[in-house]
C-alpha positions in Angstrom: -2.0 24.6 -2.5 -5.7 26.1 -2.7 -7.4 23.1 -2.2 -9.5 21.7 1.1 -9.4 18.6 2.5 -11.4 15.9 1.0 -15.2 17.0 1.7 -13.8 19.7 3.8 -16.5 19.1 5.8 -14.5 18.6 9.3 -13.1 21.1 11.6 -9.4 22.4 10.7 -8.4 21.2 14.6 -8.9 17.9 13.0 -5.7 18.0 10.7 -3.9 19.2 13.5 -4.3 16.2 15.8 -1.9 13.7 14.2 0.9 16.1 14.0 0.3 16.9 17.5 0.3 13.5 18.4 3.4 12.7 17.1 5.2 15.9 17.9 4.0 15.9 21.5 5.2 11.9 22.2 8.8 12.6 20.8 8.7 16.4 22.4 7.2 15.0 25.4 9.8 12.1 25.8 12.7 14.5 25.2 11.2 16.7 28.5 10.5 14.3 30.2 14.1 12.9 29.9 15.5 16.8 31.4 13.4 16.8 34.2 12.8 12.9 34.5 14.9 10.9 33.4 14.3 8.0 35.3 10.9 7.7 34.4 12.1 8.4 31.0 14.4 5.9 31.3 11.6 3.3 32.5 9.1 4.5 30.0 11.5 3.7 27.3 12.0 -0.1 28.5 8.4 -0.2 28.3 8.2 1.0 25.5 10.5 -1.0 23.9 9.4 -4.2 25.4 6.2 -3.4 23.7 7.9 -3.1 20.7 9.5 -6.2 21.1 6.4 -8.2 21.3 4.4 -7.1 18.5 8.1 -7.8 16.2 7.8 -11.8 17.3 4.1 -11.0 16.7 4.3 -9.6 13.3 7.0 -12.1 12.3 4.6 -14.9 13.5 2.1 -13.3 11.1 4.5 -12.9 8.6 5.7 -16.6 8.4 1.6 -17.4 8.4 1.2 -14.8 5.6 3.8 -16.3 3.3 2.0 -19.8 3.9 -0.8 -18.9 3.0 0.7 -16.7 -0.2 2.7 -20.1 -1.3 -0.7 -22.8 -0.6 -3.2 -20.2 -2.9 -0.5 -19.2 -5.8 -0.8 -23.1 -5.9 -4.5 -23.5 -6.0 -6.4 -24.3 -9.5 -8.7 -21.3 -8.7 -10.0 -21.9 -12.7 -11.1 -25.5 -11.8 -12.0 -24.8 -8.5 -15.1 -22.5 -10.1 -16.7 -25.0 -12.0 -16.6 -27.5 -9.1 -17.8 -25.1 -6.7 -20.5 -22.4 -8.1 -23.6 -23.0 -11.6 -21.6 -22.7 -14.2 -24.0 -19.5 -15.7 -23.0 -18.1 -12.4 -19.5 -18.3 -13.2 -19.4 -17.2 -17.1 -21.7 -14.2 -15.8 -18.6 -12.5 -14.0 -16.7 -9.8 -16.2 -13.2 -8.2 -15.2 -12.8 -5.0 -15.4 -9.4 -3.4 -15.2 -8.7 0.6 -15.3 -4.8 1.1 -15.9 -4.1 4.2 -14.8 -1.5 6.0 -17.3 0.7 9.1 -17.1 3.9 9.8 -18.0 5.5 6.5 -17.7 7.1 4.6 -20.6 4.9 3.1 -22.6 6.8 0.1 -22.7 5.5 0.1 -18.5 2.3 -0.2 -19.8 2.4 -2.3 -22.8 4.1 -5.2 -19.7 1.0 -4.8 -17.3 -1.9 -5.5 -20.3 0.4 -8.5 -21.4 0.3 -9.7 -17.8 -3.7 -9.5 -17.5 -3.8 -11.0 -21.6 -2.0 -13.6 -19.8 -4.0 -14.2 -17.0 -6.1 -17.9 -16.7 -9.2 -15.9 -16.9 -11.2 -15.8 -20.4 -10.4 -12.9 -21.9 -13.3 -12.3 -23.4 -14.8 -11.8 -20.3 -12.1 -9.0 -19.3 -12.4 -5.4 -20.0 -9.4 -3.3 -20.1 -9.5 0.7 -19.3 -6.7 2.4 -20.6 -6.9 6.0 -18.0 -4.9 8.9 -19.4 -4.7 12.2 -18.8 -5.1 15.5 -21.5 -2.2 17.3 -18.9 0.2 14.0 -20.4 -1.6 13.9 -24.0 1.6 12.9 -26.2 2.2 9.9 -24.0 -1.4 8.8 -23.5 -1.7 8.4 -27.7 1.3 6.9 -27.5 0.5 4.3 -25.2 -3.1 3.8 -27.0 -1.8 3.3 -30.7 0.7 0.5 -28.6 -1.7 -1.0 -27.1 -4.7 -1.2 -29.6 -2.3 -2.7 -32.0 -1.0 -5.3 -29.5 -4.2 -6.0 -28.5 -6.8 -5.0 -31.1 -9.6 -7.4 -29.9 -8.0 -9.5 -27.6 -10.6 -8.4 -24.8 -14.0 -8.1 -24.5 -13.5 -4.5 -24.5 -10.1 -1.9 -24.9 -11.6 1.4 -23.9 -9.3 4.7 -24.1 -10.2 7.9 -21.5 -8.6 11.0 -21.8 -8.9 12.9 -18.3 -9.4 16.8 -19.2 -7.1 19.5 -17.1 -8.8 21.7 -14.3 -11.9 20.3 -13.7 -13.9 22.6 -11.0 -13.4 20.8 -7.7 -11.3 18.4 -8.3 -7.5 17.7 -7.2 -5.3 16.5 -10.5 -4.1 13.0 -9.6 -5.2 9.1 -9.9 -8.2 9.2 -8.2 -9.6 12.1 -10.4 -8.3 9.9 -13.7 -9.8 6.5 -12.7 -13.3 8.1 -11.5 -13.6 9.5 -15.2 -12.4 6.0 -16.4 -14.7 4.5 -14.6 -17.9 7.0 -15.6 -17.2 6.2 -19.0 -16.8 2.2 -18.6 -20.2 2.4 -17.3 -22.0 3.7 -20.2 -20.4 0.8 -22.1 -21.7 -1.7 -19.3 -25.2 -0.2 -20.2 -24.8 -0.1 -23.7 -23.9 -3.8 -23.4 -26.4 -4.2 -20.8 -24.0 -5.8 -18.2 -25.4 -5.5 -14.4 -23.0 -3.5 -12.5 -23.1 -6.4 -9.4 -21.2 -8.9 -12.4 -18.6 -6.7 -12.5 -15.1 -6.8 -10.4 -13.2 -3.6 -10.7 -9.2 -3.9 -10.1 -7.4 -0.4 -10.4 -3.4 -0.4 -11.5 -1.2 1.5 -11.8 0.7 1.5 -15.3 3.6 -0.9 -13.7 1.2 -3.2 -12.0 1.5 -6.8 -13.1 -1.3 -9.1 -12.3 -0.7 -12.7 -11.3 -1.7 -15.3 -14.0 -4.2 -16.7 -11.6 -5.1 -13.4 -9.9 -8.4 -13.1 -11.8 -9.6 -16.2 -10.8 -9.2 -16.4 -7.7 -10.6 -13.1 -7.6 -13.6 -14.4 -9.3 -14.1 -17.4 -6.4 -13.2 -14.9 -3.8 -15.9 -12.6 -5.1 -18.5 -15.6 -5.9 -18.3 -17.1 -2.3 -18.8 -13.8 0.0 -22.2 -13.3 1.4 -22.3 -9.9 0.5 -20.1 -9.0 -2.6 -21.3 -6.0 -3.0 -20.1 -4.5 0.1 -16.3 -5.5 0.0 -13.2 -4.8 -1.4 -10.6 -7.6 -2.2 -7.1 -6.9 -1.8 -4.2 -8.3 -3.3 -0.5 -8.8 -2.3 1.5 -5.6 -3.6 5.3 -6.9 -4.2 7.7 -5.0 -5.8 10.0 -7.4 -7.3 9.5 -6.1 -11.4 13.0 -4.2 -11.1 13.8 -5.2 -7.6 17.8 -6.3 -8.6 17.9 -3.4 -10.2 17.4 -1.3 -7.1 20.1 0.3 -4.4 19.9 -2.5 -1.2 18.2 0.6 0.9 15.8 0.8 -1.7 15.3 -2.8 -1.9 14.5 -3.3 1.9 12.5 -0.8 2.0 10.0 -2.1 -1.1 10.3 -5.5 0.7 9.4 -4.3 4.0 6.1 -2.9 2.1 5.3 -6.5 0.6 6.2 -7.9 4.3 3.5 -5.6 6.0 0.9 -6.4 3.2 1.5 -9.8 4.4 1.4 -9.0 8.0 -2.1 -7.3 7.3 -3.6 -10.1 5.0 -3.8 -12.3 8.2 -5.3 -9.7 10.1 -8.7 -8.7 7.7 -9.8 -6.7 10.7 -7.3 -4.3 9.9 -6.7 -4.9 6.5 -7.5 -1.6 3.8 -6.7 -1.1 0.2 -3.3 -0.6 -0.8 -2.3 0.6 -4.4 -4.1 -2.3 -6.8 -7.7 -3.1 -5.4 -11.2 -4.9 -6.4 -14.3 -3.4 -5.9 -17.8 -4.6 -7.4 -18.6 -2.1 -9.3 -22.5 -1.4 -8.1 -20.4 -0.6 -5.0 -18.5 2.0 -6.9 -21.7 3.1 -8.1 -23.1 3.8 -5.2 -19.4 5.5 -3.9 -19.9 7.6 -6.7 -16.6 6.0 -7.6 -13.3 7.6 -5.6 -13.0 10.6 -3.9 -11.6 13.1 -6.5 -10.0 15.3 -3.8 -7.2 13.3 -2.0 -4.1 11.7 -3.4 -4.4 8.8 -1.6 -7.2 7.5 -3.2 -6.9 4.0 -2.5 -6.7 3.7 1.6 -9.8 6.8 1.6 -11.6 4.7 -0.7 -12.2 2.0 2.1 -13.7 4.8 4.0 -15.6 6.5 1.6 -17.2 2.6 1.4 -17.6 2.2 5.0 -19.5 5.6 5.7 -21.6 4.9 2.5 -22.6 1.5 3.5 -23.3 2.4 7.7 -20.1 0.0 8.1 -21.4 -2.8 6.3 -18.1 -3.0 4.3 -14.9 -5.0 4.5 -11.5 -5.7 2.8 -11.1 -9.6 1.9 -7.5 -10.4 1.6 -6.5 -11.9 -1.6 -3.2 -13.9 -1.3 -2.3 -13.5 -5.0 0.1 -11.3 -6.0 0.6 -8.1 -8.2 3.9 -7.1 -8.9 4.8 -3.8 -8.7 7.6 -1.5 -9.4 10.1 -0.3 -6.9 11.7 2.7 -7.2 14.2 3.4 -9.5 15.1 6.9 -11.2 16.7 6.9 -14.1 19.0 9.5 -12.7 21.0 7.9 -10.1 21.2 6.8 -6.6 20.2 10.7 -5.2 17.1 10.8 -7.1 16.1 7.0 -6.3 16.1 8.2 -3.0 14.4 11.8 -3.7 11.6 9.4 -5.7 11.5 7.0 -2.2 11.2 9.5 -0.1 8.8 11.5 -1.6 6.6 8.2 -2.5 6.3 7.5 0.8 5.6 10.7 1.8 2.5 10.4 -0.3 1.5 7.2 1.2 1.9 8.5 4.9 -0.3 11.2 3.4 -3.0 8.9 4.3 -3.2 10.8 8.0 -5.4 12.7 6.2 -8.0 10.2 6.8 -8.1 10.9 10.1 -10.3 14.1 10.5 -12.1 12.6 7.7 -12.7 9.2 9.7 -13.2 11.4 13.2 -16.0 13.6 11.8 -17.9 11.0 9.9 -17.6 8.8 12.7 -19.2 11.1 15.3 -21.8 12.5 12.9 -22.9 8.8 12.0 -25.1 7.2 14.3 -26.1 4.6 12.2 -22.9 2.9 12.2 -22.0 0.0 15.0 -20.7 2.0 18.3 -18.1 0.3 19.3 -16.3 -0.9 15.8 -16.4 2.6 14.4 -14.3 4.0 17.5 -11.9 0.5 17.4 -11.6 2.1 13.6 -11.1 5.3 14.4 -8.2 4.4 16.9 -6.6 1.7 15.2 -6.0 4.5 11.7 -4.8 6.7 14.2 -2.4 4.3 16.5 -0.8 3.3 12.8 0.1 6.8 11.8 1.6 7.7 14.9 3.6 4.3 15.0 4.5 4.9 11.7 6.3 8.5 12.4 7.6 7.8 15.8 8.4 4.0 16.7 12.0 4.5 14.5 13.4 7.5 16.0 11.9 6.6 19.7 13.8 3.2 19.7 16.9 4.2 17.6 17.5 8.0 19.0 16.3 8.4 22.6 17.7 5.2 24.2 20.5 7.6 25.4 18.8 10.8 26.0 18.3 10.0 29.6 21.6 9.6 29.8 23.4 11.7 27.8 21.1 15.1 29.2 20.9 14.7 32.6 23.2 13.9 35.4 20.5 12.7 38.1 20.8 9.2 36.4 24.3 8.6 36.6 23.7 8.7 40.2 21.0 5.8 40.2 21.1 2.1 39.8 19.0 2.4 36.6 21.8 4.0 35.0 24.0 0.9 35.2 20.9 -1.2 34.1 18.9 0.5 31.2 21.8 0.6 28.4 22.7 -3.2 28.5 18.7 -4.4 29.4 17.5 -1.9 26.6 20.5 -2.8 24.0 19.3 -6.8 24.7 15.7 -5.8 24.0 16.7 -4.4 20.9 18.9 -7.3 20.0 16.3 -9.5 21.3 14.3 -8.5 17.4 17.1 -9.8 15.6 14.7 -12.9 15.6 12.4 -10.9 13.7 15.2 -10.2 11.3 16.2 -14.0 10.4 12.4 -14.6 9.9 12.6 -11.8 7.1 16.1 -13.1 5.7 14.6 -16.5 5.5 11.5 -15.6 3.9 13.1 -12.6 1.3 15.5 -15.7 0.1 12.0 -17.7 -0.4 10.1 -14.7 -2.0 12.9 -12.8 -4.0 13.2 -13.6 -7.8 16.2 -15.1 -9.5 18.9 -12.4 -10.2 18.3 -11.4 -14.0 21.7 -13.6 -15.8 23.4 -10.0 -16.4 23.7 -9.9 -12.3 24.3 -13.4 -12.0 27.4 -12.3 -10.5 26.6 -11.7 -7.7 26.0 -14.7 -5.4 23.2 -15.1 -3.3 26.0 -14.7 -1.0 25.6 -10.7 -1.5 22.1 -11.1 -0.4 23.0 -12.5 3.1 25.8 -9.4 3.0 22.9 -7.1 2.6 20.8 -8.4 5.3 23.5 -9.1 8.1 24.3 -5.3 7.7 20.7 -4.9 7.8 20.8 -4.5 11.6 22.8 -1.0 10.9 21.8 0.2 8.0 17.4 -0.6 8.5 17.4 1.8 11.5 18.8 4.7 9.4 16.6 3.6 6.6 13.5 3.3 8.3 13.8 6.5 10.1 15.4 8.4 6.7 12.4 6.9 4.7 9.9 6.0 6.9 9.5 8.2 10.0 10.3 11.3 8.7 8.2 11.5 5.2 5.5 10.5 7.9 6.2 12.8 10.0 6.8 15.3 7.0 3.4 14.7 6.1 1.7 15.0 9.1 3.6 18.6 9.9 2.0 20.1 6.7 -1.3 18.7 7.5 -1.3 20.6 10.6 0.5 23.8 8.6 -2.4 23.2 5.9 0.0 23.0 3.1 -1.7 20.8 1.5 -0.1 18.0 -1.2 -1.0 17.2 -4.6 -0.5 14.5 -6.1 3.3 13.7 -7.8 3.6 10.7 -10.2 6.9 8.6 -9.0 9.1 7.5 -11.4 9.3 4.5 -12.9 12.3 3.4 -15.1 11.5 0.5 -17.6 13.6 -2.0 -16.3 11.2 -4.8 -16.2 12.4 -8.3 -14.3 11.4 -11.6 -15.7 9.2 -13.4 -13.4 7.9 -16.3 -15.1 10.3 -18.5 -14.3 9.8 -17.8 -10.7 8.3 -20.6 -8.6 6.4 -18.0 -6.9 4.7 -17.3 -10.6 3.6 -20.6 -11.0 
């Protein structure tokens, strides 16, 4: 593809490096198991001890995470706004969501503006941005004429943009669609002489459904951080619209997503945007939106903030949820998979950060020392953890074994299988916390799979311990690592709309909606 690198501003040994990384640790392992393998054989314990501790960790976090999820889905946010902040404070605050459209169904659609018509927040005081593109013109009318009619003036505002084809500079893909959204929302926000620092702006995708209290509690969020302005506000992605639907690899895989978000919301030091994300929009503004030349748009848009702002920018988590599609193709279980796999190789496309991150970070020195390299590392440390940790602790646990003889000889070789096997079995306690917590957070079945007894869901997960390794590494670790090779190749990716089948799942009568 004929197209550099975001600003293309950094040095092409840049993209290399987190390719190398990854290459060289499971290269280097494999080596070091030939000529080493005792050392290999101790690095690996090591290794997986490691391991084991930040699973009890992150399943600490994640039972924290859902707490904290269940105690603010339950909050009056809505009352809680006139108690707390002026009331011409509060009725000053306008809503602002771009829907990003392609070629989806425009049934997909037509469900996500419902959700936000349903919402507790006036909507009056909401403006809905219907983003199309010219390249996907039939559908894009067709989803307008639906909408306006549903809708007519149901919001403050229904706005239509039409994304032309080939713009000079630009890469064809959400961020290039909701930046034009966005410069055209703005001339109505001056024509209706709106300050920009009043407006929250939440981007979705077209199967993104908002939380009836998600605009609220956006809205007290927003109102009671020192410096709105600067920060991004990031909901809880979980992809439970057609998650029964779904084949049970699929299904753990869309959960494990929603579990991390989780994980990250009680960690705001580390937390970045994710798909669906809030943003004032004077700090959009002064972004000059997002970057129109990556297809991760979200996760660069945090960075693009904190270069912009000298690090004076962070992501508050918002424990309210927006429900998302998983993926599901319309053409069976091979092209489910095809969609997963390529999906999250386009997330893990997000190591393209890193040379953005590394050369801004060394050319900045405006920005605090020591937090921009604690930054720097921590982006780096999660892509390499994301392509490696699967096949290091499920495939090389018998390399030093299996390819050399010098360890049948040792004491080590009697040792390391059963100690490493009881390390590894050791995060099964990791994988009751998740059972428990998928049984709390899962929707009722849909009555035409009623059928099938949460009994089946227990099936799925006590044959999670064999099937999530192959998983994780099938569609995890090597889409990452997929990525990250043709970073370093310079074949570059553009951006690929998943597919998303109108299946929709019935949340409202889920407590979790309430």
């Amino acid at each position: 593809m004929s197209h550099t690198l975001h600003d293309g501003a950094h040095p092409r040994w840049l993209e290399v490096l987190p390719g190398v990384l990854s290459w060289g640790a499971l290269l280097g392992l494999l080596v070091l198991s030939l000529t080493s393998p005792i050392l290999a054989a101790n690095v690996l314990i090591v290794y997986a001890l490691f391991w084991l501790s930040r699973a009890l960790l992150m399943s600490a976090r994640l039972i924290v995470g859902y707490i904290r999820y269940r105690r603010d889905i339950k909050r009056d946010w809505a009352g809680e706004l006139l108690t707390h902040f002026p009331y011409d404070r509060v009725q000053s605050i306008y809503h602002m969501a771009i829907v990003a459209v392609s070629k989806e169904d425009p049934s997909i659609a037509l469900s996500t503006v419902q959700a936000i018509a349903d919402t507790d927040y006036p909507n009056d005081r909401i403006i809905v941005v219907l983003a199309t593109e010219r390249r996907f013109r039939a559908n894009g009318q067709a989803v307008a004429r639906l909408l306006k009619q549903t809708f007519g003036r149901t919001f403050a505002a229904l706005i239509h943009t039409v994304h032309p084809e080939n713009i000079p500079g630009e890469l064809a893909g959400k961020g290039s669609n909701i930046t034009w959204a966005a410069q055209h929302a703005r001339s109505w926000l001056d024509d209706q002489q709106i300050p920009y620092d009043r407006v929250i702006c939440t981007t979705l995708d077209s199967d993104n459904r908002v939380h009836r209290k998600y605009f609220s509690a956006l809205t007290y969020l927003y109102l009671d951080h020192p410096d709105p302005a600067h920060a991004s506000f990031q909901p809880i992605p979980m992809f439970f619209n057609n998650i029964w639907e779904v084949p049970m690899p699929i299904r753990s895989v869309s959960l494990g997503s929603s579990f991390w978000q989780l994980i990250e919301s009680t960690r705001p030091y580390r937390l970045r945007n994710f798909s669906a994300h809030a943003q004032s929009f004077a700090g959009l503004v002064q972004t000059e939106y997002w970057s129109t030349r990556t297809i991760v748009e979200d996760g660069h848009q945090y960075w693009r903030s904190y270069f912009r702002f000298n690090g004076r920018h962070d992501v508050v988590a918002l424990s309210v949820p927006v429900y998302m599609d998983a993926v599901l193709s319309p053409n069976g279980y091979w092209d489910t998979f095809r969609e997963q796999y390529l999906q999250k190789r386009r997330w893990a496309w997000g190591a393209s950060d890193i040379p953005y991150v590394l050369h801004h970070t060394w050319r900045n020195p405006r920005l605090p020392r020591f937090q921009k390299w604690v930054q720097a590392a921590r982006l780096i440390e999660g892509h390499f953890s994301w392509a490696t940790t699967s096949l290091i602790l499920a495939l090389y646990s018998w390399l030093p074994i299996v390819v050399s003889g010098e360890l049948g000889t040792a004491v080590i070789a009697f040792t390391f299988p059963p100690l490493y096997g009881r390390i590894l079995t050791s995060a099964l306690i990791g994988m009751g916390v998740t059972l428990t917590i998928s049984m709390l957070l899962l929707p009722p079945r849909p009555k035409r799979r009623a059928v099938q007894s949460t009994g089946s869901v227990i099936l799925e997960w006590l044959t999670a311990p064999f099937l999530l390794p192959i998983s994780n590494i099938l569609l995890s670790s090597i889409p990452a690592l997929d990525a990250q090779t043709r970073l370093m190749a310079g074949r570059y990716l553009g951006y690929r709309v998943t597919e998303k089948h109108p299946v929709r799942q019935d949340l409202s009568y889920h407590p979790a909606a309430n």
